[in-house]
N, C-alpha and C positions, 0 to 999 in steps of 0.2 A: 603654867598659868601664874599668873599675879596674885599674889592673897585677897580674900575679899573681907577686907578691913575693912569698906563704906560699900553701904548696897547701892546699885544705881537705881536711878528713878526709871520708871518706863521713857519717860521722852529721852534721859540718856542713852536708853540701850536703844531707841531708835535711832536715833542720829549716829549713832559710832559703827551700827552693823553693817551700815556699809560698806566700811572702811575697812572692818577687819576681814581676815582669811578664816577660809570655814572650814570645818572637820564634822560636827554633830551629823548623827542621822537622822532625819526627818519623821515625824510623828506622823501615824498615820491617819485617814480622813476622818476628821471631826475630836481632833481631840488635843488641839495646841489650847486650848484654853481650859484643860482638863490639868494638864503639866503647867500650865502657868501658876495656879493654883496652887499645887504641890509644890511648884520650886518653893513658894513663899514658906509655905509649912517647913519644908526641908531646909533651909537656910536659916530659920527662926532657933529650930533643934540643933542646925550644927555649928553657929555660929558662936559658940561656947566651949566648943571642943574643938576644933581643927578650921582650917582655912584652908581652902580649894579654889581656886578662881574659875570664872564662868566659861568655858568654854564658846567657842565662836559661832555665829549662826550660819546656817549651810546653803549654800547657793545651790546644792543639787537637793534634788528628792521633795521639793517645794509644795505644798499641798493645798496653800490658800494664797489669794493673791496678799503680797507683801504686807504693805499697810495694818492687813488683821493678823498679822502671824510672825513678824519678825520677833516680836517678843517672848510670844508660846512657843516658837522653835529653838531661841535662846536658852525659853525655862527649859525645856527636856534636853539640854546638851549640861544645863546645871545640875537639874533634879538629879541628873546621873553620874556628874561626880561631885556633888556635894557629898550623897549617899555614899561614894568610893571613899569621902574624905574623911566620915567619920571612924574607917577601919583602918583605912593607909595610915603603915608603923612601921615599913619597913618592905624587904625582896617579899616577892611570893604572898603577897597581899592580893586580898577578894573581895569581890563586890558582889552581891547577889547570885553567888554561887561562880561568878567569873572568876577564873585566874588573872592577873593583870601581870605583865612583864613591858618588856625592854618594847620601844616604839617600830612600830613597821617597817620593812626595807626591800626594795627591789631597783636592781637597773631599770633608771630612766631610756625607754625604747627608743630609737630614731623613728621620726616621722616622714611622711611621704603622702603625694597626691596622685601616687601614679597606684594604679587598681583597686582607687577607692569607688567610684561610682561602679566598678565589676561586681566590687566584694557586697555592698550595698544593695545592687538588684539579687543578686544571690540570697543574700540574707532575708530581700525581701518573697523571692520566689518560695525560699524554704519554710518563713513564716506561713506562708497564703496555703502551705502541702498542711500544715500539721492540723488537726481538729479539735477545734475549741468547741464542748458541749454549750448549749443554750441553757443558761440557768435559769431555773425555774422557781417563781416562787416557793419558797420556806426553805428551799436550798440553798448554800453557801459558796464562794469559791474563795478556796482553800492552797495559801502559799508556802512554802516551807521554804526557807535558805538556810545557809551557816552564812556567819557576816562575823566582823570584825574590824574594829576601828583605832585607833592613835589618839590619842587628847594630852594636853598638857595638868601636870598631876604637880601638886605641890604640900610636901608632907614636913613639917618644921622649917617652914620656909623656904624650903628649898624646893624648884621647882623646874621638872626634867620631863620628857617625852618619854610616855608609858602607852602602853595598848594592851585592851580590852583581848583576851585570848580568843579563839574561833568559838566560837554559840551558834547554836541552833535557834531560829526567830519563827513564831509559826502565828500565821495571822489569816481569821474569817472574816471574811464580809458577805452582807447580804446584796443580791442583786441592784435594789434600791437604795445601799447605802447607811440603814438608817441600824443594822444592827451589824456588831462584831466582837470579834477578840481578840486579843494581841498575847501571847508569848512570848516576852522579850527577856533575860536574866537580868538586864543591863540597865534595863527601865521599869521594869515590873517589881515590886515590893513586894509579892506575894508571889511567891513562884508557880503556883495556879493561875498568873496573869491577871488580866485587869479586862472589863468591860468597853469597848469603842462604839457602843449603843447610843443612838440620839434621842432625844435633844440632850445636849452635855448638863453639866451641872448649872450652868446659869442660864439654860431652858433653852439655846439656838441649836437651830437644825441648817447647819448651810447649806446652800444652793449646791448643789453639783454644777462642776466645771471641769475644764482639763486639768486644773492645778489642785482637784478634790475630788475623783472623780469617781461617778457606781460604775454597777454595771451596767445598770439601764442606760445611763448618760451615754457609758462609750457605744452601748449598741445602736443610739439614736445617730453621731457623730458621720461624717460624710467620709469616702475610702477614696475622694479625689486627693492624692496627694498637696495639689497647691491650693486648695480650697482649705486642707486639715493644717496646713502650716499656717496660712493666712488668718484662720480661727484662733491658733496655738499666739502668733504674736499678737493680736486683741485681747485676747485674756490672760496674756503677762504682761501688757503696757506698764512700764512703771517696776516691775520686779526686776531682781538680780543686778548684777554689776552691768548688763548691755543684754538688748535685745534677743541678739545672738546667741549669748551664751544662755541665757535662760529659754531660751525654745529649746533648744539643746538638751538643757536640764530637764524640762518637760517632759519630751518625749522620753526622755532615760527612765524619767519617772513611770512613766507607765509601761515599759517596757518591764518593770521590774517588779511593780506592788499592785500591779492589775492583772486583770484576763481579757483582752478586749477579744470581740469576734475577730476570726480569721483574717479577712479581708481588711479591717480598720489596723490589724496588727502586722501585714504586710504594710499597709499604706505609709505604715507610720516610718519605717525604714527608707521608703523613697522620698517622705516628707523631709525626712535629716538630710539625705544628700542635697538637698536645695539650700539649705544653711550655709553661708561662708563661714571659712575655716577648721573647717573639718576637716581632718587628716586620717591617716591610718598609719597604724603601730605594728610592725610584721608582728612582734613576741610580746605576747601575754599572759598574763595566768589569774585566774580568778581565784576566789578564797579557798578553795578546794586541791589548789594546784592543778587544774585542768589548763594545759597551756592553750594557746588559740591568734589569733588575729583581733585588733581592736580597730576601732571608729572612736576617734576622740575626738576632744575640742581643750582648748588653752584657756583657761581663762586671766586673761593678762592682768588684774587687779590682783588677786588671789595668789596668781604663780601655779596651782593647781590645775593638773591636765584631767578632765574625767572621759575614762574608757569604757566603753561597753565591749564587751571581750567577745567573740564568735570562736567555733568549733574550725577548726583550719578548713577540714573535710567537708562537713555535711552544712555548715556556714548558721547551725543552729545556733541562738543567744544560751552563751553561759550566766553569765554574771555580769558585773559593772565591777570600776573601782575607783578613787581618786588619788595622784600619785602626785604631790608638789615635785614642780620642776623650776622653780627657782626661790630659793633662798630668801626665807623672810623670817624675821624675828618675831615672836608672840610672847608679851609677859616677860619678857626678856631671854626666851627660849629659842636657840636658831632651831628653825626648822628646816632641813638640811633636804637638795634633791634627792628625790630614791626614797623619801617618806611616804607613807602609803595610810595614807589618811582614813581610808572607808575601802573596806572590803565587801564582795559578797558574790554568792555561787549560787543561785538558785536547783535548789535538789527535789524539789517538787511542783508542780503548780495544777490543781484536778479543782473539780466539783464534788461536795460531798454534802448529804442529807441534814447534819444536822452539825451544831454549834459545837465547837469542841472536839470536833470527830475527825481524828486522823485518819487518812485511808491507808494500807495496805503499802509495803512498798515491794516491788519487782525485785525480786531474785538478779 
């Protein structure tokens, strides 16, 4: 990253974010204007001590339509390493309890169209087997992954590809949305986490959408696949680098940081196969090293291909992850194919009674 010698104004870091290539993970519902806030605090404190440059805003994992959130998804790719910036002195440097080292790396897969609408109804059939409890008022659903990401780190000037080591991420929501928690090391200042309860600090409660969504919303949402993709591009008009790749992202997204009912979370896999360009990656491996079969997509601005990674056998969703596939500069940084931008494995996903409350894990 670039030092951040002069702060940009909001309307610059509007106009430029579409331009640049993303790495940051995406806040989750209702709280990019919770981190917008913070970046400022945090930039104010470390702007006396060390310079970090901003990290880029994420075309995956999108939670509010563009327009309200390119900014608050900037501040939380900053808020998190500005924090990294006032510790980074050196190897073996930690942020919030993270290790951070050398930046992520895997062979770029070859792509293919040939048994991808197979692998697709598979994945869809296998979703529609598995049993998403109906959550109930005052109850929670309760995600657990290990995730890991790549950002650009600039410590006495000097400025090279570092990544955030594997973490455990563990986040409630309430059915309606409007209460949560988030465990993140990476983003959280308090290692006890941070509150995702609405209305945020400047008192808004956003609507629930596909790009924000509860759980009430996805159980109301329709399980005809061309009806739920046809929903999906009206309510990202206007975000991401193209139409395409942001439905994409979409559904990634709630593939990932949601529970939808059974049926809406099959649909949602035959919805992706209707998206051009979508391919499949025979080898992949999620953050956990679980190898598997992927469905991606390119996103040709970016150079960045995002995978959703599947079980070879049983065609269950592992993880996702973002892998640049062609060579772009940031900050004066190549960032080289085979960099693996965002990682993550999902190792849990249940319902549980109350805030905070881990459940049990299986032998």
């Amino acid at each position: 990253m670039k030092a951040t010698r002069s702060r940009q104004t909001p309307a610059e870091w509007e106009e430029s974010a579409p331009l640049l290539p993303q790495t940051a993970r995406d806040l989750p519902t209702g709280r990019h204007q919770f981190h917008k806030e913070r970046l400022m605090a945090h930039i104010q404190r470390a702007e006396s001590t060390t310079t970090t440059a901003p990290a880029r805003p994420k075309t995956r994992g999108l939670r509010l339509p563009r327009p309200a959130f390119v900014l608050p998804v900037l501040a939380l790719a900053v808020a998190g390493t500005v924090v990294a910036g006032t510790v980074l002195n050196g190897g073996g440097s930690r942020s919030g309890g993270v290790a951070t080292g050398p930046a992520l790396t895997t062979l770029v897969g070859a792509t293919t169209t040939k048994g991808l609408p197979q692998l697709l109804d598979q994945a869809s059939t296998a979703a529609g087997r598995e049993t998403h409890p109906t959550v109930k008022p005052g109850q929670y659903v309760y995600i657990e992954s290990k995730t890991a990401n790549t950002f650009v780190r600039t410590v006495d000037n000097k400025s090279s590809l570092a990544s955030y080591a594997l973490h455990q991420r563990q986040i409630w929501q309430s059915p309606d949305g409007t209460k949560g928690w988030l465990i993140d090391p990476t983003v959280n200042r308090d290692s006890k986490g941070e509150t995702l309860s609405l209305p945020d600090e400047q008192g808004n409660t956003p609507k629930a959408g596909v790009g924000h969504p509860s759980y009430d919303f996805l159980a109301r949402l329709t399980t005809d696949p061309d009806k739920l993709l046809k929903l999906i591009y009206k309510e990202t008009k206007g975000q991401g680098n193209t139409p395409d790749q942001q439905a994409f992202t979409t559904i990634g997204d709630l593939l990932t940081e949601s529970y939808p009912p059974a049926e809406l979370y099959s649909a949602l896999f035959k919805a992706a196969a209707k998206i051009p360009g979508v391919v499949l990656v025979n080898d992949a491996q999620d953050a956990v090293g679980r190898s598997g079969v992927a469905v991606a997509r390119l996103d040709e601005t970016s150079g960045a291909r995002a995978e959703w990674i599947f079980d070879k056998k049983t065609h269950v969703f592992l993880g996702d992850r973002t892998v640049q596939v062609k060579k772009v500069f940031e900050y004066g940084v190549a960032v080289k194919p085979g960099t693996v931008r965002y990682t993550s494995a999902i190792t849990k996903r249940t319902i549980v009674d109350g805030m905070k409350q881990a459940p049990a894990h299986n032998s």
